[in-house]
N, C-alpha and C positions, 0 to 999 in steps of 0.2 A: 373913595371910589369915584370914577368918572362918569361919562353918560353915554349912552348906547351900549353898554354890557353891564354883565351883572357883577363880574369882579373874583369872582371865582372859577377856580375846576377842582375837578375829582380824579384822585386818583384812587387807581384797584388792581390792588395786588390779587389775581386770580389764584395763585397757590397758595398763597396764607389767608386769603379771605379778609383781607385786611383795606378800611376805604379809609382815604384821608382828604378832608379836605386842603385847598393854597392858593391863595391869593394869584393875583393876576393886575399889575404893576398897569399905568396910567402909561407909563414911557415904550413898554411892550406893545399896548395895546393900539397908538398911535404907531410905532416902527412896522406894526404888522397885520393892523386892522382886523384879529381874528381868521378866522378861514385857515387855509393852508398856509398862509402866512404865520399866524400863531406857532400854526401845527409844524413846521419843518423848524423855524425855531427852537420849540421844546424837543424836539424828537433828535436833534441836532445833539442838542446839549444832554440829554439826558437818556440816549441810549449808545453803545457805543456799537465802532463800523463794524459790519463783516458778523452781525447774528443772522441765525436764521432766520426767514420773515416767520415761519413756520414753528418758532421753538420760542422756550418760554422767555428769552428775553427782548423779544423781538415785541415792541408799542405799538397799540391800536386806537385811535382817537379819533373822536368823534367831535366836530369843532363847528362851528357857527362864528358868524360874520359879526363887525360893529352895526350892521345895520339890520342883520337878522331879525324881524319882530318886531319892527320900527313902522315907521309912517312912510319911510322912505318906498317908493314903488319896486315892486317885483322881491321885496328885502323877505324872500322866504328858504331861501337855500340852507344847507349844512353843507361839509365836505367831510369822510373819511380819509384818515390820513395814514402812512406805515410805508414800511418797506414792501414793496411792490415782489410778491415770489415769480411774476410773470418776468421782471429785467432786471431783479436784482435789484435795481435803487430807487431812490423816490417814488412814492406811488400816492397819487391823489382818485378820489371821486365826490364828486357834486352830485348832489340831488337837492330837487325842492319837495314838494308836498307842505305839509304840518310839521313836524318832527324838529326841525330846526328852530324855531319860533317856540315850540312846545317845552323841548329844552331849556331855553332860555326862561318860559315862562314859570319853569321849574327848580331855576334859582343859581343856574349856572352857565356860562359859557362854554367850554366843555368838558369831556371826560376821555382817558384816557388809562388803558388796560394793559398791564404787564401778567407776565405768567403766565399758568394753565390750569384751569379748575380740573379740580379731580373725577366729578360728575358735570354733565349738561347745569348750566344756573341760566341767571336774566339777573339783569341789574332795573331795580324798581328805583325808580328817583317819583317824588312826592313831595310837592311845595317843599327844596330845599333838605329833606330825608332822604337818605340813598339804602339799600338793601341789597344785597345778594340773595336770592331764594331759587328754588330747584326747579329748574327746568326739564324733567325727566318726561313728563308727562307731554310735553311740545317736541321733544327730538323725536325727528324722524317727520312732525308735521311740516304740510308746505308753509308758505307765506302769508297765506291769505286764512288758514287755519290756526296760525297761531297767532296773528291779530284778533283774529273771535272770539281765541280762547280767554287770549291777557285782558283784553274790554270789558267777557263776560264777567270774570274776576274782581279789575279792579274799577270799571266806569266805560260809560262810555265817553268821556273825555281823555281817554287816555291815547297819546299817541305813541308808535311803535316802530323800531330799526330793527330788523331781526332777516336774520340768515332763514335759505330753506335747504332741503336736506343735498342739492347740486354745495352749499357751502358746510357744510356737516361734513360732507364726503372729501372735501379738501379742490374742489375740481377749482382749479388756477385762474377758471374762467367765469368763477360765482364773485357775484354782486349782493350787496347789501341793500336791500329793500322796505319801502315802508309805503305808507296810505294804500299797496295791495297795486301801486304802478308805477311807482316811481324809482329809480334803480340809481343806486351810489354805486354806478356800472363798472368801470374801467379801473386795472391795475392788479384786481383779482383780490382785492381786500377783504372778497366774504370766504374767500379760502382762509386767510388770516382770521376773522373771526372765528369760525368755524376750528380752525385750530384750536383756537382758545377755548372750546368746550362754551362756547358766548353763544346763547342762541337770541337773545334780543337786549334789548336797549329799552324799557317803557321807562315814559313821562307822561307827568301828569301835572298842573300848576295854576294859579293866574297870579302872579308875582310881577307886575311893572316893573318895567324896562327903566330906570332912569333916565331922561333927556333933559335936554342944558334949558328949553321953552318948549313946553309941551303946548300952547297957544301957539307959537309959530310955525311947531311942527305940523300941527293939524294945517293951518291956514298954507303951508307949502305944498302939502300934499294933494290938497286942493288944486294949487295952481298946475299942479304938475299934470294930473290929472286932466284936467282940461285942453293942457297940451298935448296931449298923446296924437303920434301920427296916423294917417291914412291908413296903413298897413293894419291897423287893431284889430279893423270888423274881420280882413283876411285870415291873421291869425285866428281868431274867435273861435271862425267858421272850421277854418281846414286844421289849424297847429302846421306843426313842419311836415305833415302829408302834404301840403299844399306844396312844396317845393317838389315833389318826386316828379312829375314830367316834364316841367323845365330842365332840372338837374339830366334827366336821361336826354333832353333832345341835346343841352350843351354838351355832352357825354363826360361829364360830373360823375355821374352815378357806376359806382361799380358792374359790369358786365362781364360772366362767365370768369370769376374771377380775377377781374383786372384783365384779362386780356382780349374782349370782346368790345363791341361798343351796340349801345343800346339801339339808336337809331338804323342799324342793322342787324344786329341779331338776337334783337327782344323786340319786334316791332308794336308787339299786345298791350306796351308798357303800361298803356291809357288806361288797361284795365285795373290798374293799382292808382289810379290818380285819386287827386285830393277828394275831388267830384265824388267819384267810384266810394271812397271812407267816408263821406260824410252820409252817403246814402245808408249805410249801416249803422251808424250812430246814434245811437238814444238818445243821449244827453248830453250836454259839455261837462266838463270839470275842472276847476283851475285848484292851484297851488294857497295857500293861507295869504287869505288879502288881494290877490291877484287882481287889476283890472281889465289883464289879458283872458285868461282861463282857457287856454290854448290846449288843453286835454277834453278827452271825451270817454263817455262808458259806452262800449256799443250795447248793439240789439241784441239780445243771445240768439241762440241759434241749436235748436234742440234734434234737429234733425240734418239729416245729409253725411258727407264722408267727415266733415270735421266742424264739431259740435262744440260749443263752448257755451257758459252761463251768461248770465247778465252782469256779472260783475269785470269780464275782461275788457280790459284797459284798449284804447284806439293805439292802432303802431303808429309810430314817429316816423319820421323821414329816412332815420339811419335803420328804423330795424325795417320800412319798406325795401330799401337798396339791400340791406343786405342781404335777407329771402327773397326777395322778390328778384331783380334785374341779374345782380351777382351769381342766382343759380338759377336765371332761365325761368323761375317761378311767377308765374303769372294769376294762379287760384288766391284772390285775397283771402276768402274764408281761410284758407292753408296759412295765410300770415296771420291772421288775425288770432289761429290757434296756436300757431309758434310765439308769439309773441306773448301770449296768455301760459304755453308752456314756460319761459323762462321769467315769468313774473313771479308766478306758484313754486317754481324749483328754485329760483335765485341763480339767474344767468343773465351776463353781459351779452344783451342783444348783436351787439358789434361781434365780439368774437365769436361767439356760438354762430354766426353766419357767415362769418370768416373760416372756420372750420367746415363747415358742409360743404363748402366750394371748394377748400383743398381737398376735400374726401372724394365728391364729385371729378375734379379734374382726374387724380390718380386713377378714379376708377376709369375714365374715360379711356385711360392710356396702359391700362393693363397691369397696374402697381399693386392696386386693388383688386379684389374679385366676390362674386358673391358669397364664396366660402369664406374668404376674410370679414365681409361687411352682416354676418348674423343672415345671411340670406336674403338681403335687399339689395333691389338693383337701382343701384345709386347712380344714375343717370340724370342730364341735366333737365331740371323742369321738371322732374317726378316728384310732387307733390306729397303724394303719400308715401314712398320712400325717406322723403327731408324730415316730415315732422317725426314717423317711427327712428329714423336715428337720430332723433335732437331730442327725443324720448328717452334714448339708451342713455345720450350724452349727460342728460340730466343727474340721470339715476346712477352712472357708472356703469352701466350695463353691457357685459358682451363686448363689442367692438366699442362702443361708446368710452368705454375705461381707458383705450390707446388714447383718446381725441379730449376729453376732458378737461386735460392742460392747455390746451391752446395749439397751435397750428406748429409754434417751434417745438415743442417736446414729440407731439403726433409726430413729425416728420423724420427726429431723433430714430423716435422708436418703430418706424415705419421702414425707415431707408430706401433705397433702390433706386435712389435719385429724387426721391419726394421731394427733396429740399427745395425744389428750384419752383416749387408750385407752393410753399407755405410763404403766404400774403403777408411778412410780419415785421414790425421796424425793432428794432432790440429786443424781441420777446412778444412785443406788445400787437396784436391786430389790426390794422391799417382801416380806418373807418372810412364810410363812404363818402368820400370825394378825393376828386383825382387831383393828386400835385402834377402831372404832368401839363396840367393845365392851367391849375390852380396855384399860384406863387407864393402865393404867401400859407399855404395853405403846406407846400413842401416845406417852407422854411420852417414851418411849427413842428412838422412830423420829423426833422433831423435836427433842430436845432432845441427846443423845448428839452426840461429836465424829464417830462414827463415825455419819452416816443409816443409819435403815432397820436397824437393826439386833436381832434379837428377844433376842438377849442381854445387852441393856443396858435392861433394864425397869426397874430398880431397884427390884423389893416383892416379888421370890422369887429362888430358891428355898427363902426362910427360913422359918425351921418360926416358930410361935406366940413372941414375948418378942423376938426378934430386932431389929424394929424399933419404934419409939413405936409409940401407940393410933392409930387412924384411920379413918376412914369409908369403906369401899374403893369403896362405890356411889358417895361425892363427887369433887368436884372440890377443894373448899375444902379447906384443915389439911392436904393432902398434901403440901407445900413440902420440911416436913420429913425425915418418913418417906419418899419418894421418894429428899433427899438422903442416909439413912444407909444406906438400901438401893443406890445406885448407889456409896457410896464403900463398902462391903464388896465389892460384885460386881467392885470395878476390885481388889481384896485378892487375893481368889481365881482370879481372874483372871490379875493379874501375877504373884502366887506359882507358880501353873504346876498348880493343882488343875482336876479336873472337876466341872463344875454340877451334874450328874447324882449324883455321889458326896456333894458338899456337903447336895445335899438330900434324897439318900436316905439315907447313911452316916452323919455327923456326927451329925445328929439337933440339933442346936444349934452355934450361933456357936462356941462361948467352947471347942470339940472342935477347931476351925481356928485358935481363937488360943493354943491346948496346944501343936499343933502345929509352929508359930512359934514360939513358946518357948522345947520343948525341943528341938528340932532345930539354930534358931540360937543357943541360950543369951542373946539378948536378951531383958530385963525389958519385954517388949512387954505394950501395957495395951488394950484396945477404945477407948479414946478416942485415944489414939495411931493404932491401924489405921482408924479412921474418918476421920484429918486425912488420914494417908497414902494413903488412899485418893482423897480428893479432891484431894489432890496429882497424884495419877497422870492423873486425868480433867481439869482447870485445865492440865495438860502439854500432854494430848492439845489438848485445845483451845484452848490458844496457839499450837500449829502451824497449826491452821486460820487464827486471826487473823493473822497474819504472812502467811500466802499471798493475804489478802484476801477471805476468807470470811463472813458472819455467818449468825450462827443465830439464834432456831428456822431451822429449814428449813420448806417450803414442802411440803405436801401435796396432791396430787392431790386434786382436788373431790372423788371417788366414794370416797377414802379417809375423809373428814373427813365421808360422809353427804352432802354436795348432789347432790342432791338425796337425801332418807332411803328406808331399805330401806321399801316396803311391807309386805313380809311377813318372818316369820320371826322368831326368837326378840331381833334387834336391830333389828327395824323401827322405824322412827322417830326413830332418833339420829341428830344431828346434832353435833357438837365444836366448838365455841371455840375456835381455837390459842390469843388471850388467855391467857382460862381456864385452856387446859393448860398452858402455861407459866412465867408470868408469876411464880406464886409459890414453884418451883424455883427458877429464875436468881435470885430473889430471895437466897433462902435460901443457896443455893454461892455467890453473891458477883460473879454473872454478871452484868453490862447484859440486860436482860430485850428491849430491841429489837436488840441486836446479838450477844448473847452472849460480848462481850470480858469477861475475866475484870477486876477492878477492879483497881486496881493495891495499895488495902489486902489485898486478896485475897491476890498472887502476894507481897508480900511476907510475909504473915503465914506463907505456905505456905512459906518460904525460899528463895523463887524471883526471889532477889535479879537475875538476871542476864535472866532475863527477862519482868519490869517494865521496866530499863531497854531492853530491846530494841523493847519493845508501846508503851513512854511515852518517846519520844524528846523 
């Protein structure tokens, strides 16, 4: 065994009830670093194209980083990994908290679930012991109820992944949730669990990590620590609330569903600022180890139109944009309860606010009506209309059952022209910030395996030296600098660090690639974690091409500017996908009209096995 993982996974046959453990090879785990890297990897090899994500042979895995639970800063993430039921192919989601680290300290790396149990279970992992036992008594419970219940059971050190009943009900747009706020949001992967009759994931453990010098690890972490930038106290105070009235004044921020702009026609915005969240806040909260801690528990709030406990989590930047600016909603108390409804129900804050906005526009324009919408009048800014149908949407209720899926199916099953009003890049929900603005930020949402996706921009969060020279206003000579920026992001990423850490803590790359170093005692070099990093994302994106996919993907007109803003600070732009693309896939080694990776490509990468699967 090596250092920085534990050497093992789990597998669980949900229909036969059958666990097994398997080893977890030194050459893997350096090719892949763990993370979604591991995870497309195995799920490449070891499930084949074109199952349902929804049916029993369709793989669920729950994966952690080489740094996961390490000394290294920010190393607290996990990712769920599977076939995405929202686009059909690759589907990743990151979350931090405990959970991932807890895993690990539980004697494994990951786990990973075929099949479909017959009744509701939970898989109990215990220093290295794995169990299936029945979960009859939690289905149907929220999030935050059946973390209470599995602690009251088995400790209160136990930490928990677990669906609520929005992923029970199969809604496309349920996330996987733990610590009761942290969301393995994007792709729709708690519909998949949820499929699987899997209502949670608990660990429990304190099993050391192997590291190559645990004396130098301590003493790096130290120094790293001490270097952490400016930016920390900010985060601290606000987390990425702090970003939402900048974002609206740049007009970043999603407005009236992509086709408003904030500095006109949300002028209240201020009233969702960072300022505005911190005044409601009880306490901070950060992720295992954190020396950011860029989460918060607010104040409850027992009285008024929308009341929540002391336990609801502070909204983030993307789920302020997307209630708040994107439908005109200005009541934070109203955010603060939506955002606590889709904690408890297990909902992608992103899409579930991508959806109200298509519900909104239609009604605006006469698609909808209040006999369609359960008798709410879904009008923009209506406050207590968003959260009663983000209620429904939760539960499946009523009109909420059309919308459940996400904004392409709603619009499927809607018609009447909806279509031109569902915000959605391959299936997937378009989170808040604007590529028409934002460059690199389009080139992640068309070009990435994973659509739509705001954490595959590829040109941050790196400080100054990190990537080649470039022209950030062009289009032209970013081929490059896009590709070293997206194969670091796929590093840190599958290593199991925070973006947030990386680029407030680190302070520079070559602080992440110490880290690697002395943790795993590999002579790891930056031109190495740059191939490997393109390794990880060439994986990802041979699972798409196997399922029959190609990329770019396609953008909504009002996303790419057709017609261009009039007003406001990106009025007039219009995108090229050409343009965006074309000299990326060039450059990673991609077919620039199809995005199949070349076969010189997958072989150079050592992805001997599949070229020949892609090059038959």
């Amino acid at each position: 065994m090596g250092h920085g993982y534990m050497g093992k996974m789990l597998w669980v046959d949900l229909s036969k009830r059958k666990i097994t453990e398997e080893p977890i090879d030194e050459k893997t785990m350096r090719n892949f670093l763990g993370g979604y890297g591991l995870g497309a990897r195995v799920l490449f090899s070891r499930q084949k194209g074109g199952v349902d994500p929804l049916g029993p042979e369709a793989t669920l895995g729950f994966v952690t980083g080489i740094l996961t639970g390490t000394d290294a800063l920010g190393g607290s993430r996990y990712v769920v990994v599977g076939k995405s039921p929202l686009t059909g192919g690759w589907g990743d989601a990151n979350s931090g908290g405990n959970f991932g680290p807890y895993l690990k300290f539980a004697g494994y790396d990951a786990v990973f679930f075929t099949g479909i149990a017959d009744k509701p279970v939970y898989l109990l992992i215990d220093n290295g012991k794995a169990e299936l036992k029945d979960a009859s008594n939690l289905w149907g419970k929220d999030t935050f109820e059946t973390q209470d219940i599995l602690r009251a059971a088995h400790g209160k050190d136990l930490e928990v992944a677990c669906v609520g009943p929005s992923g029970e009900k199969k809604c496309l747009i349920a996330a996987v949730m733990n610590n009761k706020g942290r969301a393995a949001g994007r792709s729709g992967l708690g519909a998949v669990m949820g499929s699987k009759n899997l209502k949670a994931v608990a660990v429990r453990g304190n099993m050391k990590i192997p590291v190559a010098d645990e004396k130098k690890s301590a003493e790096m972490r130290k120094r790293h620590l001490a270097s952490m930038g400016p930016r920390v106290s900010f985060m601290r105070d606000f987390g990425t609330s702090g970003l939402f009235s900048m974002s609206c004044e740049s007009d970043d921020a999603p407005c009236k569903n992509w086709a408003g702009t904030a500095v006109v026609d949300f002028t209240t915005y201020k009233k969702l600022s960072g300022e505005e969240v911190l005044k409601k806040r009880q306490r901070g909260w950060g992720c295992w180890h954190c020396p950011v801690a860029c989460g918060g528990i607010m104040k409850p709030n027992a009285s008024g139109e929308f009341t929540y406990s002391e336990e609801a989590h502070k909204p983030e930047y993307e789920t302020l944009a997307m209630f708040g600016s994107n439908l005109l909603n200005d009541d934070l108390d109203s955010i603060i309860k939506l955002n606590d409804i889709c904690n408890r129900y297990g909902l992608d804050t992103i899409s579930a606010g991508a959806v109200i906005a298509f519900v909104l526009e239609c009604y605006e324009n006469g698609i909808l009506t209040k006999k369609d919408t359960d008798g709410l009048e879904m009008k923009w800014g209506n406050a207590k209309a968003i959260v009663a149908m983000t209620e429904k949407l939760a539960k499946r209720e009523g009109f909420g059952n059309i919308i459940a899926d996400g904004v392409k199916k709603a619009a499927e099953r809607i018609g009447k022209g909806s279509e031109k009003y569902a915000m959605h890049i391959a299936g997937q929900e378009v989170p808040a910030h604007d590529p028409r603005g934002g460059i690199m930020f389009a080139i992640g949402y068309g070009a990435s395996p994973t659509p739509g996706r705001h954490t595959q921009g590829g040109e941050g969060p790196f400080p100054p030296g990190a990537l080649p020279d470039f022209d950030r206003m062009s289009l032209k000579g970013r081929g490059k600098p896009h590709m070293v920026g997206v194969a670091l992001t796929q590093v840190y990423n599958a290593a199991g660090v925070c973006m947030i850490v990386i680029g407030d803590a680190y302070g520079h790359f070559d602080h992440l690639i110490e880290a690697l170093q002395t943790i795993t005692g590999w002579d790891l070099t930056r031109d190495e974690l740059i191939k490997t990093g393109i390794r990880i994302e060439t994986m990802r994106q041979a699972f798409n091409v196997r399922e029959g996919l190609t990329s770019p993907w396609k953008f909504p007109d009002r996303m790419l500017g057709i017609p261009p803003k009039q007003v406001g600070p990106r009025k007039g732009i219009t995108l090229n996908p050409d343009e965006l693309f074309t000299e990326y896939y060039q450059v990673i080694g991609w077919d620039p009209k199809t995005g199949k990776p070349s076969k010189q490509t997958l072989l150079e990468l050592g992805l001997d096995d599949v070229a020949k699967a892609l090059y038959k």
